[in-house]
C-alpha positions, -999 to +999 in steps of 0.1 A: -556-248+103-548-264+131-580-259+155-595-292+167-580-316+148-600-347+162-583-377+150-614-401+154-626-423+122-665-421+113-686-442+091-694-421+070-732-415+048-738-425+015-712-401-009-728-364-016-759-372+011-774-343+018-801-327+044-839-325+031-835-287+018-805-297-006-812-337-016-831-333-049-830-322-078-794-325-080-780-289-091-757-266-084-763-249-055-756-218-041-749-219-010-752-185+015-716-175+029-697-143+033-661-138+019-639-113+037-602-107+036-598-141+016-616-160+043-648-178+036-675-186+064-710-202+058-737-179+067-768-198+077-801-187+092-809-205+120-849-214+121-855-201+160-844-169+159-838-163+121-802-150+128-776-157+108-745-178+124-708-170+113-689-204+104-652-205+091-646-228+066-615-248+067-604-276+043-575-286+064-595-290+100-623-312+114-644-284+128-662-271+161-686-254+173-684-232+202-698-236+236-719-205+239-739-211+208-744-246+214-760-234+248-779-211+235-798-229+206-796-265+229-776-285+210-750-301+230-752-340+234-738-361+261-702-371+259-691-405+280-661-411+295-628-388+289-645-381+252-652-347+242-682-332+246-704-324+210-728-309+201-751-311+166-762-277+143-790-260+151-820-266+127-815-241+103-845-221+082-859-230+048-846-191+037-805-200+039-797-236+048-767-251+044-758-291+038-754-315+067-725-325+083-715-360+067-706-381+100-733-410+111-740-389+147-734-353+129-716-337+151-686-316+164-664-310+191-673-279+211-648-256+214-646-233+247-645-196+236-627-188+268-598-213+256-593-186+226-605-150+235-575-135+233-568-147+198-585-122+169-587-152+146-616-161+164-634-128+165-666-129+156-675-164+151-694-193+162-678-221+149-664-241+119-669-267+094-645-284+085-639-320+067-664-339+080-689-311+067-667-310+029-655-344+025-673-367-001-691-332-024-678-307-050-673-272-038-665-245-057-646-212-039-653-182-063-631-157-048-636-137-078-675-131-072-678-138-038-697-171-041-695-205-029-712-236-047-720-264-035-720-293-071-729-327-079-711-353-091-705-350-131-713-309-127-674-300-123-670-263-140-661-269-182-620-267-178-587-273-192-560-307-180-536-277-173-562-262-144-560-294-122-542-307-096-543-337-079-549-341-040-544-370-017-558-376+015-548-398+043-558-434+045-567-458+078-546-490+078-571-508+052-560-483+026-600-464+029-604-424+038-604-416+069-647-398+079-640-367+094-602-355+090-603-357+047-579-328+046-563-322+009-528-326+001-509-311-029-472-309-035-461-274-044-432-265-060-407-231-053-375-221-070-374-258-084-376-272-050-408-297-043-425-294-009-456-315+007-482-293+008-522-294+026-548-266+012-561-248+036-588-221+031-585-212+066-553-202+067-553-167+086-528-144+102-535-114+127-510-088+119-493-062+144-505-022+136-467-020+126-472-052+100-503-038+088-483-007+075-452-025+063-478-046+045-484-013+021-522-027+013-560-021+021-567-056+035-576-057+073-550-068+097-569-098+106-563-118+070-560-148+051-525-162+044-508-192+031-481-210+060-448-222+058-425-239+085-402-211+101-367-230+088-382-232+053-389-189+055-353-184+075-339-203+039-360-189+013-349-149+029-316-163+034-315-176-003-334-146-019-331-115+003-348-093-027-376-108-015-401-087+003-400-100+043-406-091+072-396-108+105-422-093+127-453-088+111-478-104+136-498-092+169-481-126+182-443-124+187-422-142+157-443-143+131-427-136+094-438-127+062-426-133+033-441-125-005-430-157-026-427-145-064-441-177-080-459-213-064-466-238-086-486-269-086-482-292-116-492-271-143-511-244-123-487-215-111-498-190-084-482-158-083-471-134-052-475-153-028-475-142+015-467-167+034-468-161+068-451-185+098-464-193+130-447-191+166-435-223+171-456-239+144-477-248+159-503-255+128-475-280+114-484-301+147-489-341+133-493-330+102-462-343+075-457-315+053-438-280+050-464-257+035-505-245+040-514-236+003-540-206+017-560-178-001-527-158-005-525-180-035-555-190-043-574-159-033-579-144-065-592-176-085-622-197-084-610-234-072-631-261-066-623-289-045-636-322-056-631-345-026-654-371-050-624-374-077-594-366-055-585-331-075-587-293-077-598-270-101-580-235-102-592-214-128-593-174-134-626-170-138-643-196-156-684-189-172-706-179-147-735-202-136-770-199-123-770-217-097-803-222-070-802-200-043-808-210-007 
């Protein structure tokens, strides 16, 4: 997602650092978050007033935090100059803790809720963490029981050449990652036609009332999705009209659906597919490809992301683990 995209380099900690609750032993390690709709947030307790916080997590965005909870737990830090003002995470309790952000001054931007009140996206949250809280571990998306593990390096889930894809991420001028904006890239292939791609677990539509019932399904009307530039929907209707569509399914004006009867991603094929456009695409903003690979594809697999190896794991439903609880 688009959403405060800050485009400023960090040095970043030692690879897989993480705070004192989570740095040894090394295991894998549950980590507390609610799934809903397709859409993942983190679901810490924070230590001051034991209440849970609500954080979207978004593999294709930096991350924020907005201004009312940073206010009310005291977290905001002095911004100089024309810079944006930050704030850190509030200290979080020893019953459901999550791992620290990964920049040297662990940070992120606040977001004004004001600046987005009107958008249900944002309803009931209060914040997001994005790459510079994934970048550099092994996560592990189980849309299939509702969990989300957090791995170390060398504990990648027992799988087959044909369940990986490779990702790329952008580089700084001296070839190195860039701390903070690590967002995973794919290329994605429909009706033998290749198309840059990001992954995006945030990806999320509002649909209209009228959507919603064209939709023909039990999901909520706020929902993940998967995104696609609006000339690359206008060809795929124009080119396959027996596909479903619909050229007014959202609560914002102009925004299309379409179902997408197979995605595939070297040897990993997705199936059914909604992707969904944006009014003026505005989520395709500085960003160099066509497509948002979201939980429309995804949604029903367990993928990990290993930002340590550069790939992605998508698999059905591999063995279960045990992992520790926090």
């Amino acid at each position: 997602m688009l959403i405060v995209r800050m485009i400023t380099s960090f040095v970043l900690l030692a690879a897989f650092q993480l705070n004192d609750a989570l740095a040894a032993p090394c295991a894998v390690t549950r980590v507390p978050a609610v799934f809903t709709a397709g859409r993942v947030f983190a679901a810490p307790m924070v230590d001051s007033d034991k209440r849970r916080l609500r954080l979207w997590i978004d593999s294709d965005g930096s991350g924020f935090l907005f201004d009312d909870v940073a206010a009310r737990y005291g977290t905001l830090t002095k911004a100089g100059g024309s810079a944006r003002q930050r704030a850190t995470l509030p200290r979080w309790s020893t019953q459901a803790t999550i791992p620290a952000l990964t920049t040297r001054d662990r940070t992120l931007p606040i977001l004004r809720r004001s600046d987005v009140a009107s958008d249900p996206v944002f309803d009931g949250l209060d914040g997001q963490l994005g790459a510079s809280w994934l970048q550099n571990r092994i996560w592990t998306f189980d849309y299939v029981r509702s969990a989300l593990l957090l791995r170390c390096d060398g504990m990648d889930p027992a799988h087959s050449k044909n369940e990986v894809v490779k990702l790329s991420f952008a580089l700084d001028v001296a070839g190195k990652l860039i701390g903070g904006v690590q967002y995973p890239h794919l290329t994605a292939t429909v009706e033998g036609q290749s198309f840059p791609t990001s992954l995006d677990t945030a990806a999320t539509v509002a649909l209209s009332q009228a959507g919603l019932t064209r939709m023909r399904d039990r999901s909520p009307m706020v929902r993940a999705t998967s995104f696609a530039k609006r000339s690359v929907v206008a060809r795929w209707h124009a080119e396959h009209p027996d596909w479903r569509y619909d050229g007014d399914a959202g609560e914002a004006p102009g925004v299309a659906a379409i179902l997408v009867p197979s995605v595939t991603t070297e040897k990993v094929r997705f199936q059914n597919v909604w992707f969904t456009t944006r009014p003026h695409d505005d989520v395709f903003e500085g960003d160099d490809v066509d497509l948002k690979l979201g939980p429309t594809a995804f949604g029903r697999s367990v993928i990990t992301i290993d930002y340590v190896h550069k790939i992605a794991i998508v698999q059905s439903a591999p063995a279960p683990v045990t992992p520790q609880s926090k």
